[in-house]
N, C-alpha and C positions, 0 to 999 in steps of 0.2 A: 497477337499482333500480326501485321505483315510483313517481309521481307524478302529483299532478292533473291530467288535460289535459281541456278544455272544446271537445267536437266539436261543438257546437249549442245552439241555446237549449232550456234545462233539459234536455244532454245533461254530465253534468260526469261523467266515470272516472277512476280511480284504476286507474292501468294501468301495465307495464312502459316504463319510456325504457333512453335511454341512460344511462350514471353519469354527471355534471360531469364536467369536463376544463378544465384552465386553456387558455387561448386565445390571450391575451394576455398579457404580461410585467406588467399592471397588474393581473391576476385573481388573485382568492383564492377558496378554496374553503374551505364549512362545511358544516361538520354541525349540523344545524339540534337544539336545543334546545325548543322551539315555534312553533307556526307559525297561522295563521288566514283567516280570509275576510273580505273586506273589503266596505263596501257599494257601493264604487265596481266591484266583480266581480260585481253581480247585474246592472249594466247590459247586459250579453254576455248572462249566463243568461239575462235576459228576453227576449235579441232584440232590445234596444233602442238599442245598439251594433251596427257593422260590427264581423264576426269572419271573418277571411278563414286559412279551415282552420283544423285542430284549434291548438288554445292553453294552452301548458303557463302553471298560476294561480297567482296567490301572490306578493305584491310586501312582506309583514310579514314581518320577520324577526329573529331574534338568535341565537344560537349559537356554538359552538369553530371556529376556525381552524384546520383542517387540513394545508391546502396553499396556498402563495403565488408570483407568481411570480417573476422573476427582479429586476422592476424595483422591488418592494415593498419600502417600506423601516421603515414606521411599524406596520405589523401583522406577529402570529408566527402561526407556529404554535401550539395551546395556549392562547392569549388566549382570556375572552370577549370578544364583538362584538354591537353593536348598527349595523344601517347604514338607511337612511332609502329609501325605495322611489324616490327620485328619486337615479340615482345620479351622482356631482360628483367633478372632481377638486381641487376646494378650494382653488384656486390662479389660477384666471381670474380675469375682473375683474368680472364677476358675481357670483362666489360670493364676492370680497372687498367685494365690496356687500354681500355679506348674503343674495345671493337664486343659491342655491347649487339650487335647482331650475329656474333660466334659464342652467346651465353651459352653454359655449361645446363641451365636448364630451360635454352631457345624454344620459342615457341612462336607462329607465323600467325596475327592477329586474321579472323576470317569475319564474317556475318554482319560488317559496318553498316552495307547497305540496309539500312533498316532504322526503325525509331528511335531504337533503345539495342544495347550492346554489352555482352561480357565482355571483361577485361581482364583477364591472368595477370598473374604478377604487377599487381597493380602499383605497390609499392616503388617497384624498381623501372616502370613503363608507363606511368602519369607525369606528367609536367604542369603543375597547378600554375594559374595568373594569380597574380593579387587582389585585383579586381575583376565583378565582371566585365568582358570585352563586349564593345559597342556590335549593334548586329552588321558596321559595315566591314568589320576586321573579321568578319568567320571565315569568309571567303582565303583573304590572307592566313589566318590562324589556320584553316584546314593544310593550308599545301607544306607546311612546315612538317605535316604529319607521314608525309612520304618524299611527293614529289619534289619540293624543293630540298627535304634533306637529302634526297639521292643526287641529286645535281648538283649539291655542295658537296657530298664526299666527293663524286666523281670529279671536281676542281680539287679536295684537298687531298685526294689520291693523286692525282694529276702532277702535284706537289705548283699549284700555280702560284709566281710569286709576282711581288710588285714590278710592272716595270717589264711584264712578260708575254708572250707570244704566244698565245693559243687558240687550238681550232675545236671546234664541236662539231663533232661526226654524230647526227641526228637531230631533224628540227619539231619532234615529238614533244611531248609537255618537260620531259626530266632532261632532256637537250637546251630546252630555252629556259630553263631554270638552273643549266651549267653555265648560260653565256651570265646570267644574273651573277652566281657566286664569283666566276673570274674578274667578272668588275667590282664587286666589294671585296675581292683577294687583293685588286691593283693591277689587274693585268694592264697591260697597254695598248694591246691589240688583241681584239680577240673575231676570228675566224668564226661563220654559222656556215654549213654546208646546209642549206636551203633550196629546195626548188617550188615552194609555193608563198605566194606572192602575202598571204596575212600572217603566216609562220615569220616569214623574212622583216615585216614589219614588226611583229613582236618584238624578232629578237633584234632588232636594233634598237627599241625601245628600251630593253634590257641590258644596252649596253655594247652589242654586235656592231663592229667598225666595219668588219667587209663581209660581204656574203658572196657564196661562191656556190653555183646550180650546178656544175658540174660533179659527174661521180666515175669512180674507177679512175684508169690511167689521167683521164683529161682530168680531175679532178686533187691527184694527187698533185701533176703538174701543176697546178692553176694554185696552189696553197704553197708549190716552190716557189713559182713564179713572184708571187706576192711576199713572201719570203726571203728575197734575192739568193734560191737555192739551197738555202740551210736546212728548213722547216721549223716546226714549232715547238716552243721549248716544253710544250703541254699539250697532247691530247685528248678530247672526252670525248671516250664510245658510249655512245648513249642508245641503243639497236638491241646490241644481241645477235645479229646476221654476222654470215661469213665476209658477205661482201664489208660490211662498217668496221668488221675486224682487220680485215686488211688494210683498208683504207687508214684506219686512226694508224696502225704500224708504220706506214709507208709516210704517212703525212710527217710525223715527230724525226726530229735531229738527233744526229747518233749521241747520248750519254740522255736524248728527252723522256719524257714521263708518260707513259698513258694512263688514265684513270678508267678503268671500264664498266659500267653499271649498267648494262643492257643486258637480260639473264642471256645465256646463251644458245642459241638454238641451232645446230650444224658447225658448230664452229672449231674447228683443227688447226694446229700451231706448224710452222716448218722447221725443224731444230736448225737448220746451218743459217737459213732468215735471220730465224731469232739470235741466234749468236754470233754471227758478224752486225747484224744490225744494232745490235749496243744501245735497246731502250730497255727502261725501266715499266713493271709495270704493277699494279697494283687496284685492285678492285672485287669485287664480290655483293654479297645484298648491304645494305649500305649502313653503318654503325646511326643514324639517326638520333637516339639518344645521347647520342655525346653532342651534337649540335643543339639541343630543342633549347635549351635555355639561353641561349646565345640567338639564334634564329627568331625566338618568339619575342624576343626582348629586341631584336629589331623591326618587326612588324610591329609592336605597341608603341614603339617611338617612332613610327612612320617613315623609316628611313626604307624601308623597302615595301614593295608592294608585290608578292609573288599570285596574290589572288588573282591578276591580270589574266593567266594562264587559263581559268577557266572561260572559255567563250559560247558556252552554251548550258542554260540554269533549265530545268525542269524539276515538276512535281515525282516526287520519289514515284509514285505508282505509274510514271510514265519511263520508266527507268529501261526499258526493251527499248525505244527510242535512243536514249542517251547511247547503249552499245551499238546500234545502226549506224547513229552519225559517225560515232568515233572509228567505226569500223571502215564507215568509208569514207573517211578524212573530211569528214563534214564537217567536223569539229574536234578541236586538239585534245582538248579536257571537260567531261560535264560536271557540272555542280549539281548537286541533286537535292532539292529544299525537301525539309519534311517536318 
């Protein structure tokens, strides 16, 4: 078959591999249904990232159950699936904490971009429907598989609660998929730091009451200001940058929450800051499986719609495109049909 492999920064082909092969007695194999590019994959493209040789891309995923293997006992063949890009066996004492992206035998799902896809730990990292899902819920059903569950930790790290004041620090895809979770949290207001004009429509779509283009000091101001000088009971860094780390700090009220799920890149802490400044903080790559059956069982009741997020669909073999646009903000998130 063909799939994505990344020889270099903004070297991305769609090129012959080999087909999946189960490996392991815990591996399942899919035919991928849809598939996409993530923002946390432009960090390679740009070079910004170590990439040691070519890199088969693509950690979103949902599709049918093909093949399983011997030790599989919770997925079939024929099911759909949705499985979470951090992959778990759901049984450690990690993931019965809840933080099933610090498994004891973690493993970072790779090679989605493509037709067909291994699945480790299949058992503990599939989330089957009941039925099959219509082809207009794949769209929705895919983002459940990263982006919207990191935009939901980074609200329930955040600890966002009814009735609360939060800001989102980045208007990326897993930013406008924080402003989503804080409105099905109850937030009451919730804060997009935006400066592009179809981002800022998203997320208000999604539930964004004020949006604020400023960044740095005028930015933090303008989130007091709105604020009447307290700040926010929640911040979501949704980045990875020095600058969005300061920003979400300086934005949250002394005893508030940051949620952080932006990997990090440059980014250092000031001890006397952080200890007079008196927030709470909490985030990392983001437990997904603890949300997927909660998450997917609201997209199949239509109460949400996170498929929104993607704004540009292309044929998988045009897939050097989808990292073009998204690299240069042409587009927030690509869906990639195959």
């Amino acid at each position: 078959m063909k799939a994505t492999v990344l020889h270099g920064p903004g070297d991305v082909r769609y090129e012959s591999v080999d087909d999946p092969k189960l490996i392991k007695p815990t591996d399942a194999i899919i035919k991928l249904s849809a598939t996409c590019i993530c923002g946390s994959d432009l960090w390679p493209y740009r070079g910004l990232q170590p990439n040691e040789g070519p890199a088969h891309m693509g950690h979103e995923y949902c599709g049918v159950v093909v093949e399983v293997g011997s030790a599989v006992r919770s997925i079939k063949p024929g099911q759909f699936v949705v499985g979470s890009f951090c992959l778990s066996d759901n049984t450690c004492p990690h993931c019965k904490f809840g933080f099933q992206s610090s498994c004891e035998q973690r493993e970072f799902m790779s090679g989605a971009q493509a037709p067909y896809a291994r699945v480790p730990l299949a058992d503990g990292t599939l989330v089957a429907t009941r039925e099959m899902p219509g082809s207009d819920l794949i769209p929705h059903l895919l983002a459940t598989s990263d982006v919207l569950g990191t935009g939901w930790y980074a609200a329930d790290a955040a600890n966002v609660k009814q009735g609360a004041t939060v800001a989102v620090v980045g208007d990326g895809a897993v930013g406008l998929m924080g402003v989503l979770a804080a409105r099905e949290m109850g937030a009451e207001r919730i804060i997009a730091m935006s400066r592009h004009a179809t981002r800022q429509a998203l997320a208000k779509q999604f539930g964004a009451t004020d949006i604020v283009v400023e960044r740095g000091a005028e930015g933090i101001a303008r989130v007091k200001e709105l604020t009447r000088g307290v700040g926010a009971d929640s911040v979501l860094e949704c980045v990875g940058t020095q600058e969005a780390m300061s920003q979400a700090l300086e934005c949250a009220r002394p005893g508030g929450t940051i949620g952080y799920v932006g990997v990090p890149h440059g980014v250092t802490f000031d001890g006397q800051a952080l200890f007079f400044g008196q927030r709470r903080m909490l985030g990392g790559p983001a437990p997904v499986r603890r949300f997927l059956p909660d998450l997917m069982d609201r997209v199949l009741q239509g109460r949400i719609q996170p498929g929104k997020v993607f704004d540009l669909t292309l044929p998988i073999d045009q897939v050097a495109e989808g990292y073009k646009a998204m690299d240069q903000r042409r587009a927030i998130k690509t869906l990639l049909t195959v």
